[in-house]
PDB file with SEQRES, HELIX, SHEET and CRYST1 records, atoms N, CA, C and O in Angstrom:
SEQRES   1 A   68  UNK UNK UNK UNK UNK UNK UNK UNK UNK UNK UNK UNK UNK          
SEQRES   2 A   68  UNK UNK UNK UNK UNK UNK UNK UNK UNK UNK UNK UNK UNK          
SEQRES   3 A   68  UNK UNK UNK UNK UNK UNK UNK UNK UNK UNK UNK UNK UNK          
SEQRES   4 A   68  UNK UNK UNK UNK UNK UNK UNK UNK UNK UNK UNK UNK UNK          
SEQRES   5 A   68  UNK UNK UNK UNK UNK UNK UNK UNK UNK UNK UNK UNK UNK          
SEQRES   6 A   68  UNK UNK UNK                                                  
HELIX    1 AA1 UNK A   12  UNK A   35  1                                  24    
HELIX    2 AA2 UNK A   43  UNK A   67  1                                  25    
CRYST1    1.000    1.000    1.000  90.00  90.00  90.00 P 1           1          
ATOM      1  N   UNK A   1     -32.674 -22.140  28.864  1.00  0.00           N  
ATOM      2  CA  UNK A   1     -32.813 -20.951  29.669  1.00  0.00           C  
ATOM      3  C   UNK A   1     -31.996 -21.126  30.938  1.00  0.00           C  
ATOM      4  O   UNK A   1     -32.170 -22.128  31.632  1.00  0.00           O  
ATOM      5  N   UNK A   2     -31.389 -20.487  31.164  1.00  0.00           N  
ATOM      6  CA  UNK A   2     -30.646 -20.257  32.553  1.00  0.00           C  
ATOM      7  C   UNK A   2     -31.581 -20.061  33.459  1.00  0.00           C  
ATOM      8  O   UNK A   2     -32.729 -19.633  33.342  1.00  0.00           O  
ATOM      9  N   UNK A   3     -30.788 -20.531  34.665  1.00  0.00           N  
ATOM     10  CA  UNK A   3     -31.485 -20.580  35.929  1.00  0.00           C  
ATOM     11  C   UNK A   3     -31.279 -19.147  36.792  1.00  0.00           C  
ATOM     12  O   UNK A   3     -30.273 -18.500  36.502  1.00  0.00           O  
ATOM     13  N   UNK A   4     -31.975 -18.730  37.606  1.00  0.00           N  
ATOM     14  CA  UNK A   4     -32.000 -17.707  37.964  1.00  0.00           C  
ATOM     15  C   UNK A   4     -31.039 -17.766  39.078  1.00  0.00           C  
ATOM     16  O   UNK A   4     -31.037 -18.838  39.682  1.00  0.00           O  
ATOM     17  N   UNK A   5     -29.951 -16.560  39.626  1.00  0.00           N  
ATOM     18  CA  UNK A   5     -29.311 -16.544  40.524  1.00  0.00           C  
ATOM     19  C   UNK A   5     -30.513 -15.886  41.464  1.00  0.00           C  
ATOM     20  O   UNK A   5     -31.470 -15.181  41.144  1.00  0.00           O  
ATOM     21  N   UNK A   6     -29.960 -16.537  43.099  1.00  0.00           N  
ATOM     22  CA  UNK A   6     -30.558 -16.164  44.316  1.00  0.00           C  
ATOM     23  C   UNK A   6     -28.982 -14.848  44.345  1.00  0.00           C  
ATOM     24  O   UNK A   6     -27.761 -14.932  44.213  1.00  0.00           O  
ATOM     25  N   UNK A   7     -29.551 -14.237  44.486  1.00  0.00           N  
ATOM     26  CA  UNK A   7     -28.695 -12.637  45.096  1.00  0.00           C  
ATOM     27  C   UNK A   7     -28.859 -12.661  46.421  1.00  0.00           C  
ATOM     28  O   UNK A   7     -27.869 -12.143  46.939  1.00  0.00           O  
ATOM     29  N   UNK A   8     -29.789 -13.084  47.371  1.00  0.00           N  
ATOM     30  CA  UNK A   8     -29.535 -13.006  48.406  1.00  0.00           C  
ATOM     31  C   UNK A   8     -29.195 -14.135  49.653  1.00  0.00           C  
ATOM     32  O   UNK A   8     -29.396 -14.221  50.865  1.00  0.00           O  
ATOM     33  N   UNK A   9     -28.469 -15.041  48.437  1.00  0.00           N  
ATOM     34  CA  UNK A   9     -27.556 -15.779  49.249  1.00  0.00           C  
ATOM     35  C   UNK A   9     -26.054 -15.539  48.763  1.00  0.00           C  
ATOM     36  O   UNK A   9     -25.272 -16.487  48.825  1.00  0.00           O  
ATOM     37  N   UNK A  10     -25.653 -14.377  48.313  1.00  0.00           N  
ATOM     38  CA  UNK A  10     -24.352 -14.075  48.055  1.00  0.00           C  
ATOM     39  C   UNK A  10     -23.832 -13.068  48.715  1.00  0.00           C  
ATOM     40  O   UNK A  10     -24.444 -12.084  49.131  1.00  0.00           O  
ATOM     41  N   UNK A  11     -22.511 -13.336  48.837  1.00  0.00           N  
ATOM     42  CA  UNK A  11     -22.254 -12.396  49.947  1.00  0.00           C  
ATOM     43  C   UNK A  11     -21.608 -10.602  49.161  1.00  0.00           C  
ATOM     44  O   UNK A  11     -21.638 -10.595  47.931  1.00  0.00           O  
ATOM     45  N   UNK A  12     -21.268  -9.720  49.607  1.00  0.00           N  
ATOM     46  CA  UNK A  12     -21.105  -8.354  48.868  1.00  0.00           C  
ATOM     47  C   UNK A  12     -19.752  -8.226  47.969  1.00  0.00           C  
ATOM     48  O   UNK A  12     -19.809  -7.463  47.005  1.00  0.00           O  
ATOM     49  N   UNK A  13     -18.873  -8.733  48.156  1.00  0.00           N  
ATOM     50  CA  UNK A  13     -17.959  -9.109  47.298  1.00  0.00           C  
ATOM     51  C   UNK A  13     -17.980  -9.796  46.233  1.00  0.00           C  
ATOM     52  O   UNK A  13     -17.390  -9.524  45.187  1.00  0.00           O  
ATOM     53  N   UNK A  14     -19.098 -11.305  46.588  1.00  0.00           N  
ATOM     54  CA  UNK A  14     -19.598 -12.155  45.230  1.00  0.00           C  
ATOM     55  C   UNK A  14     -20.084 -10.910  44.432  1.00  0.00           C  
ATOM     56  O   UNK A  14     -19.566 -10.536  43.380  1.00  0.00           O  
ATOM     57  N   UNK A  15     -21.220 -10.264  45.100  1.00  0.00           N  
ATOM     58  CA  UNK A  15     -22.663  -9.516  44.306  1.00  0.00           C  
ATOM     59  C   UNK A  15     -21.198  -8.242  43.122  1.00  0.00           C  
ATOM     60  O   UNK A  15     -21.381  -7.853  41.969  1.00  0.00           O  
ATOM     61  N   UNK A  16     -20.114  -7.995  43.900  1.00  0.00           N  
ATOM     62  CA  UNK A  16     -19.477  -6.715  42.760  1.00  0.00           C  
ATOM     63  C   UNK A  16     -18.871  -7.414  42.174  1.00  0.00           C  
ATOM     64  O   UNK A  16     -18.544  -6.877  41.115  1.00  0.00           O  
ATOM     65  N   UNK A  17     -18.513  -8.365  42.266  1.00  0.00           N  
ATOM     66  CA  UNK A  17     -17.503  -9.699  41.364  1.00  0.00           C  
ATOM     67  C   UNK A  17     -18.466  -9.713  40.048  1.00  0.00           C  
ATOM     68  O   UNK A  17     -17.950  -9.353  38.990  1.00  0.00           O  
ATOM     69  N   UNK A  18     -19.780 -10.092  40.052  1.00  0.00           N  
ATOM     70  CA  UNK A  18     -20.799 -10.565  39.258  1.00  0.00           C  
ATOM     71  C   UNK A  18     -21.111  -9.210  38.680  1.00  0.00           C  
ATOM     72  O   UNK A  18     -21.050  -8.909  37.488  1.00  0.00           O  
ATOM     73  N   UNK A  19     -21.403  -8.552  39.532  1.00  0.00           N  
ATOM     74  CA  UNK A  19     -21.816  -6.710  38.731  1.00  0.00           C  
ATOM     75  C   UNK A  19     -20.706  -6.471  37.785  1.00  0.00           C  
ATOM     76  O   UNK A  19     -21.042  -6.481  36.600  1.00  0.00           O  
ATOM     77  N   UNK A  20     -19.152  -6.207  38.105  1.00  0.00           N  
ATOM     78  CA  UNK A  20     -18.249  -6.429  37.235  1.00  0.00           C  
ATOM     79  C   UNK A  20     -18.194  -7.030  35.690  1.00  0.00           C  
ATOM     80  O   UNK A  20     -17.869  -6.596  34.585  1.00  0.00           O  
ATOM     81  N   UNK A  21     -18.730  -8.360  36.278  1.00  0.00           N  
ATOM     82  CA  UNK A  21     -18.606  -9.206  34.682  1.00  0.00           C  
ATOM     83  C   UNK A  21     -19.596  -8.788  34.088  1.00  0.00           C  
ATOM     84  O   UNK A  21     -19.440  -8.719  32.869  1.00  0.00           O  
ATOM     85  N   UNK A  22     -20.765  -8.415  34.549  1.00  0.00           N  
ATOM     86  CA  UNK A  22     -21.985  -8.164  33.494  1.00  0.00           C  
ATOM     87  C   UNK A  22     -21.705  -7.187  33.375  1.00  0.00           C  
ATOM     88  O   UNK A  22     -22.161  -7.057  32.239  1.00  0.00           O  
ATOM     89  N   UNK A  23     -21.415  -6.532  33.528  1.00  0.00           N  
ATOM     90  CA  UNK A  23     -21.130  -4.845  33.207  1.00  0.00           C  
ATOM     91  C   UNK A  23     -19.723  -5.448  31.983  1.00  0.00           C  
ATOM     92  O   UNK A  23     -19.976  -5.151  30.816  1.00  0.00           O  
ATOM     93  N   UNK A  24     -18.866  -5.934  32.118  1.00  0.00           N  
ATOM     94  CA  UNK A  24     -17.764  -6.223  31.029  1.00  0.00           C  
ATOM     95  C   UNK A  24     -18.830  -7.100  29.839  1.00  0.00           C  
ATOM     96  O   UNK A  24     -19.089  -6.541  28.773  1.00  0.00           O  
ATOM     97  N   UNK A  25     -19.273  -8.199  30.082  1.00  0.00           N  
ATOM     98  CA  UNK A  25     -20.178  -8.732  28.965  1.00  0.00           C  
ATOM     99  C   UNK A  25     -20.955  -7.829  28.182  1.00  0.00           C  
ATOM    100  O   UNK A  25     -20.888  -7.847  26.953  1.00  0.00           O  
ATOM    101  N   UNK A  26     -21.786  -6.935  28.893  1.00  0.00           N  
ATOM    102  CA  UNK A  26     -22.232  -5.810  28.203  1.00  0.00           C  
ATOM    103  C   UNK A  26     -21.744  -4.690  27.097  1.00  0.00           C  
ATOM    104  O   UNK A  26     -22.258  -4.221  26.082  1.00  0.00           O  
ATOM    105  N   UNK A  27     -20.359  -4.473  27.870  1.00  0.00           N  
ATOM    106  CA  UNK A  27     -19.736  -3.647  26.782  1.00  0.00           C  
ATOM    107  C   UNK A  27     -19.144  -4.766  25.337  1.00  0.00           C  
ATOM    108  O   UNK A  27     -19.099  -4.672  24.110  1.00  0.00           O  
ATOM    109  N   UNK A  28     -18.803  -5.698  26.290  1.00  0.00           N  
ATOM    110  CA  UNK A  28     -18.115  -6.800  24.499  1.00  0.00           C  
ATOM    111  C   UNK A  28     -19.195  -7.031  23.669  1.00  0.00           C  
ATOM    112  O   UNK A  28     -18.936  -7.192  22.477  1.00  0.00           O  
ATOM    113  N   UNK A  29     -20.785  -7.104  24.163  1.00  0.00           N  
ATOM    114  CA  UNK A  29     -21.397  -7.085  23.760  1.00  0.00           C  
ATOM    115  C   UNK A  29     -22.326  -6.163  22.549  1.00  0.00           C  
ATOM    116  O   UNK A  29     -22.991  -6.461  21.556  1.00  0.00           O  
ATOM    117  N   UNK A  30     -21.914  -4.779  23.322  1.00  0.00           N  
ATOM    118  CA  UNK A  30     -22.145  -4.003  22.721  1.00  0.00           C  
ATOM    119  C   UNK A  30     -21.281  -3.612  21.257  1.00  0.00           C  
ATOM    120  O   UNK A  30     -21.725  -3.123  20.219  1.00  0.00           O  
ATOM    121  N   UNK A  31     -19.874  -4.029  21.607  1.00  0.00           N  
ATOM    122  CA  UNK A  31     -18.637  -3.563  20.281  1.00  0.00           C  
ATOM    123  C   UNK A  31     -18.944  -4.721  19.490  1.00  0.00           C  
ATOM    124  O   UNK A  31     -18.715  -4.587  18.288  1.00  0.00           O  
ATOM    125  N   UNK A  32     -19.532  -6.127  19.969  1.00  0.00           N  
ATOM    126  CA  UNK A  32     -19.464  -7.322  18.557  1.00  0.00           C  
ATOM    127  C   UNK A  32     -20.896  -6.548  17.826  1.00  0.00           C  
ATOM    128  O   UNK A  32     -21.101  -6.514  16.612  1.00  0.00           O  
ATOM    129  N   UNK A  33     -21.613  -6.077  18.666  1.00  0.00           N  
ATOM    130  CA  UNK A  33     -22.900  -5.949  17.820  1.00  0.00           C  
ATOM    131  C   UNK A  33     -22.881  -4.834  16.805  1.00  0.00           C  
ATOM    132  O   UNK A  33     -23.589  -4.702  15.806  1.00  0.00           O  
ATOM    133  N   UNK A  34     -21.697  -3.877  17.380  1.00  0.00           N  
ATOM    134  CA  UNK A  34     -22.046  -2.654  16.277  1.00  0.00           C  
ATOM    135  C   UNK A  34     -21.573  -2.835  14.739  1.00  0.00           C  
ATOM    136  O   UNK A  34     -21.973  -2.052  13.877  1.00  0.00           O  
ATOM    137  N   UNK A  35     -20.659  -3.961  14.427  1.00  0.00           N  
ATOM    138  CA  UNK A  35     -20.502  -4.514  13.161  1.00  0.00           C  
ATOM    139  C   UNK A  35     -21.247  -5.728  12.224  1.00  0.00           C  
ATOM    140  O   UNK A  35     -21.113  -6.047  11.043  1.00  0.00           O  
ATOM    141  N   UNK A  36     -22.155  -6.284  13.404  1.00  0.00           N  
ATOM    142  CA  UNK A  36     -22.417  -7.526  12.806  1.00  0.00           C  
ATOM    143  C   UNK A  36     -23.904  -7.085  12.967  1.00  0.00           C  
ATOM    144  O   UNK A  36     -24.129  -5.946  13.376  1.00  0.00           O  
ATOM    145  N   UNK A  37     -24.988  -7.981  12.649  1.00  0.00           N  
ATOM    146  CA  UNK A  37     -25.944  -8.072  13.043  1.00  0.00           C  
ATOM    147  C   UNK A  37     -26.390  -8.871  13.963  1.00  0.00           C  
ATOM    148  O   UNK A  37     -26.115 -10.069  13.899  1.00  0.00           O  
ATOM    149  N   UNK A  38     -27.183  -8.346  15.016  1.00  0.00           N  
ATOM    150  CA  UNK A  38     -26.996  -9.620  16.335  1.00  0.00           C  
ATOM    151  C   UNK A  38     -28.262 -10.455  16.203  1.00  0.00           C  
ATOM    152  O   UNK A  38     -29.314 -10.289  15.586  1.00  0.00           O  
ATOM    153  N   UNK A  39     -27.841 -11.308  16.912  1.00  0.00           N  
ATOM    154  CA  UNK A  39     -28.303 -13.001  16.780  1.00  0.00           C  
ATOM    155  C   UNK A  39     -29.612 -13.365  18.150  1.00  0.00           C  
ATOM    156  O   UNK A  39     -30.300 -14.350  18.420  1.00  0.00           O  
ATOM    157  N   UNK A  40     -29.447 -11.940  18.759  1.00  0.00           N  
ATOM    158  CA  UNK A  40     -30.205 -11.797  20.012  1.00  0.00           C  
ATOM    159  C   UNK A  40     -30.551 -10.496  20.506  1.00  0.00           C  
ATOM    160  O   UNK A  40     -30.240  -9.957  21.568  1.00  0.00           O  
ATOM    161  N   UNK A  41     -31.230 -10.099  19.576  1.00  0.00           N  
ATOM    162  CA  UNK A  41     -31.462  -8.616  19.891  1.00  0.00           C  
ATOM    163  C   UNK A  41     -32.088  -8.377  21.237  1.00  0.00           C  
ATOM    164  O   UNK A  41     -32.087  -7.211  21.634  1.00  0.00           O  
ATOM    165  N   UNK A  42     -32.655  -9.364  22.047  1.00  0.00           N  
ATOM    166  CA  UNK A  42     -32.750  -8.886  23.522  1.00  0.00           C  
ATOM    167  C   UNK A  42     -31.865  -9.069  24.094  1.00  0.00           C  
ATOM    168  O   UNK A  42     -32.142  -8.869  25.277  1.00  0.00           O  
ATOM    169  N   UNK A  43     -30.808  -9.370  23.970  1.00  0.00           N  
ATOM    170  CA  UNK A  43     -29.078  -9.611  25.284  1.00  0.00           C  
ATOM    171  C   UNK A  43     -29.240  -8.800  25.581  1.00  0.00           C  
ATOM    172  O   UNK A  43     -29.554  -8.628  26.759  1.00  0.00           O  
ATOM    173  N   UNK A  44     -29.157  -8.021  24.914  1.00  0.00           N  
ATOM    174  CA  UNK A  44     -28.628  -6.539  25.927  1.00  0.00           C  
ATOM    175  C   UNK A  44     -29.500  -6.041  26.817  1.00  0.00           C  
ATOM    176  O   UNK A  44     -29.098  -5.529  27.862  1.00  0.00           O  
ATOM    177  N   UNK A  45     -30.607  -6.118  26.554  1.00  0.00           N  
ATOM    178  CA  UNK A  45     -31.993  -5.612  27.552  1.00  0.00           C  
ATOM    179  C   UNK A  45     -31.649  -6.467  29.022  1.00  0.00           C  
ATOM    180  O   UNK A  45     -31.433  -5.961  30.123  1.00  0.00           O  
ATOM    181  N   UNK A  46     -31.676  -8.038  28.633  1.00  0.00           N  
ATOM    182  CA  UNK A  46     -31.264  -9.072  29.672  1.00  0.00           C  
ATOM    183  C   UNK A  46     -30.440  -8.260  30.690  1.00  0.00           C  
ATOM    184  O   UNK A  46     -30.679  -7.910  31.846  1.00  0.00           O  
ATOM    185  N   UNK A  47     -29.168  -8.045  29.696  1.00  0.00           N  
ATOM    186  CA  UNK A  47     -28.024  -8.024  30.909  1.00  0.00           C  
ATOM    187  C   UNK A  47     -27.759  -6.573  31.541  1.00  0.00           C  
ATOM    188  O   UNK A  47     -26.914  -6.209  32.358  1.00  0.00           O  
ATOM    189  N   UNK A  48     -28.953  -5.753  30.763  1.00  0.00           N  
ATOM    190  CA  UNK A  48     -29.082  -4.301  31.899  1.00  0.00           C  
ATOM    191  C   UNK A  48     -29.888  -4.719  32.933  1.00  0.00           C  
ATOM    192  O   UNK A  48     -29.741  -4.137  34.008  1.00  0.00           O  
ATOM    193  N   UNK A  49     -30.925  -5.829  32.829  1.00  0.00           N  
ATOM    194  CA  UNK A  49     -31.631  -5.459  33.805  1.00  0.00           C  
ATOM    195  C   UNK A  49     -31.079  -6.869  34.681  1.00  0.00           C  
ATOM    196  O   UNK A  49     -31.675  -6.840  35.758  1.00  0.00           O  
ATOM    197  N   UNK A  50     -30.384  -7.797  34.637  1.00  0.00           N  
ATOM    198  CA  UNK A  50     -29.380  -8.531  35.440  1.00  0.00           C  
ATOM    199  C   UNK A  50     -28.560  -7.122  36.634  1.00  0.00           C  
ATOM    200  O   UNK A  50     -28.624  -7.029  37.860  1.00  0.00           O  
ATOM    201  N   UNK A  51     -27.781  -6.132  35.508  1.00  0.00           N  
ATOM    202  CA  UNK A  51     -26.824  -5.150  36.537  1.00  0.00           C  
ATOM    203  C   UNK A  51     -27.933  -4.486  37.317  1.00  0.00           C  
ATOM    204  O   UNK A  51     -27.688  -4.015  38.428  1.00  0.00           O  
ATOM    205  N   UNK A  52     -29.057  -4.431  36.825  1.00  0.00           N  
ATOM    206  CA  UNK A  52     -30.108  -3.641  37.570  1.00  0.00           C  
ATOM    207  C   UNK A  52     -30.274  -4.589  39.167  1.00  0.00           C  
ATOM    208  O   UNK A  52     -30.046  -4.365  40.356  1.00  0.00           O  
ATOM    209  N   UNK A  53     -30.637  -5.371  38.598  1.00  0.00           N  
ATOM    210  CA  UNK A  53     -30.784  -5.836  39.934  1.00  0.00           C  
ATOM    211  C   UNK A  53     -29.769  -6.654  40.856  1.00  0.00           C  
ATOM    212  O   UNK A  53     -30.025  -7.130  41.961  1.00  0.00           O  
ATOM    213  N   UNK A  54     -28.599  -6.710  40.184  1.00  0.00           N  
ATOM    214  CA  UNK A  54     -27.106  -6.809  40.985  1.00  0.00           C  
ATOM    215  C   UNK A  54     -27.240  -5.457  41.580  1.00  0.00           C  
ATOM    216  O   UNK A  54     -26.834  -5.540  42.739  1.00  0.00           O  
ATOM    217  N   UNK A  55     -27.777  -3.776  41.206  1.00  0.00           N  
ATOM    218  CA  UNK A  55     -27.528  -3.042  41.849  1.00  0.00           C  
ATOM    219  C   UNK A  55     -28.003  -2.671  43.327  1.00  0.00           C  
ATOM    220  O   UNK A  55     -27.531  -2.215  44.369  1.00  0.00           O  
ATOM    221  N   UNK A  56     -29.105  -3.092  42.855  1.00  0.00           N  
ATOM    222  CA  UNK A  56     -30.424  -2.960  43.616  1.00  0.00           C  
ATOM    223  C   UNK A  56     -30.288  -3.658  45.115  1.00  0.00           C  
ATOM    224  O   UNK A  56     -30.527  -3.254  46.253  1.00  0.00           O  
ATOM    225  N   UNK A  57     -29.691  -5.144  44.456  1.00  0.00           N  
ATOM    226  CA  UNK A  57     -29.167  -6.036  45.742  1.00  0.00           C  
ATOM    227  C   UNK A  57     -28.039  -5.031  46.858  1.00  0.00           C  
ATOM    228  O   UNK A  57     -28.327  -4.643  47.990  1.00  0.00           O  
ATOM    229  N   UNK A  58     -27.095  -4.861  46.318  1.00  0.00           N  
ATOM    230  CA  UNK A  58     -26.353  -3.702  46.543  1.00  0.00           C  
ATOM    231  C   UNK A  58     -26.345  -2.377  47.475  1.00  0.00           C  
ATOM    232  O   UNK A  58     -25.657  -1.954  48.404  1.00  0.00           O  
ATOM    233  N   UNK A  59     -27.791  -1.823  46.528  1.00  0.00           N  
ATOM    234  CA  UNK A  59     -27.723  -0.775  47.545  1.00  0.00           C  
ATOM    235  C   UNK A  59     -28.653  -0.807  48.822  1.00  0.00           C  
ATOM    236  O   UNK A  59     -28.785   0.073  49.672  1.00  0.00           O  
ATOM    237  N   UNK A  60     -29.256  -2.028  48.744  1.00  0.00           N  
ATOM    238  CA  UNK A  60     -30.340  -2.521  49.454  1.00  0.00           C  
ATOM    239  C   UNK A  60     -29.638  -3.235  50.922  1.00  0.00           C  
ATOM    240  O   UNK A  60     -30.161  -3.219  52.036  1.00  0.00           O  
ATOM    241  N   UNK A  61     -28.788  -3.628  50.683  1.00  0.00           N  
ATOM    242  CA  UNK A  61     -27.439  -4.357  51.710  1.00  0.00           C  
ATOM    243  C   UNK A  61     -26.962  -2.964  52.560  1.00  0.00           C  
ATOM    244  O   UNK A  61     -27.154  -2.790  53.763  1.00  0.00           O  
ATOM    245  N   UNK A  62     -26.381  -2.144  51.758  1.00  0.00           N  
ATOM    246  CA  UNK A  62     -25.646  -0.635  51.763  1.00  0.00           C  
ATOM    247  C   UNK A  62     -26.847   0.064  52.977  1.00  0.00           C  
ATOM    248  O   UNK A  62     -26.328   0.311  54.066  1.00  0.00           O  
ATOM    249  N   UNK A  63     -27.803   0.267  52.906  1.00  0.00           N  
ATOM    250  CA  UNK A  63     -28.608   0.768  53.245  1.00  0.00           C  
ATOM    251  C   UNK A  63     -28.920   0.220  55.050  1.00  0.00           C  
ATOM    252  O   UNK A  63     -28.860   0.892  56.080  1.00  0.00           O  
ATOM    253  N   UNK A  64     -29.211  -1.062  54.874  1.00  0.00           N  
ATOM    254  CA  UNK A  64     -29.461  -1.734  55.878  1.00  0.00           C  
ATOM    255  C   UNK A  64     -28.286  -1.899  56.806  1.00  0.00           C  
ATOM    256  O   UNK A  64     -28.360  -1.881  58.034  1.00  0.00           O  
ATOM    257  N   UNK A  65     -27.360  -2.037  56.198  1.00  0.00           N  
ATOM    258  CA  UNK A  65     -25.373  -1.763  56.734  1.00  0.00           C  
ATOM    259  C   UNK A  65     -25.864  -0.655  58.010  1.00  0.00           C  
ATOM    260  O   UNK A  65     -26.003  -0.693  59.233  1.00  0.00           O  
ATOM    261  N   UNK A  66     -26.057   0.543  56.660  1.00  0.00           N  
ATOM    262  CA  UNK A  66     -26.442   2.115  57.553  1.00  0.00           C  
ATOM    263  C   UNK A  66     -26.951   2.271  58.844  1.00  0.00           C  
ATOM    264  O   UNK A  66     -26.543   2.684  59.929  1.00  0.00           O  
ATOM    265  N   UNK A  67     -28.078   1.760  58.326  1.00  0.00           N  
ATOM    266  CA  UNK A  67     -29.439   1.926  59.476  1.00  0.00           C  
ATOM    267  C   UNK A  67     -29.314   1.241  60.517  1.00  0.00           C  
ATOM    268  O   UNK A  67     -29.930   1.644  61.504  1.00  0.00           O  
ATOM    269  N   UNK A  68     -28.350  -0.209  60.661  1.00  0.00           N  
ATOM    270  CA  UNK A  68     -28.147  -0.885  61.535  1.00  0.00           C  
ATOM    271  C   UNK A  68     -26.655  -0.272  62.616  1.00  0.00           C  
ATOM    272  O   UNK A  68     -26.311  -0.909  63.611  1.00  0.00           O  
TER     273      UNK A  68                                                      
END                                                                             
């Protein structure tokens, strides 16, 4: 099992760098699976809710940016 990333020791450039790739893993993910049968039918759940909360970090930064 992988270790969990701290999101809020990364800075806002890391956090869209990382949103990026999971968002790209997701889609390769999605085109190997529609021919084969997958080997992990929860990945994909995983890595929405990984971008979920890459987003979350995000707009949560965005916000506080604002208000400050």
């Amino acid at each position: 099992m992988a270790t969990k990333i701290n999101l809020s020791e990364k800075n806002v450039s890391e956090l869209t760098d990382l949103l990026r790739e999971k968002r790209e893993e997701l889609r390769t993910l999605r085109f190997s699976m529609a021919g084969a049968k997958a080997k992990d039918s929860n990945s994909p759940a995983n890595i929405r809710a990984d971008i979920a909360r890459l987003m979350t970090e995000l707009h949560k930064r965005a916000r506080s940016a604002s208000a400050a």
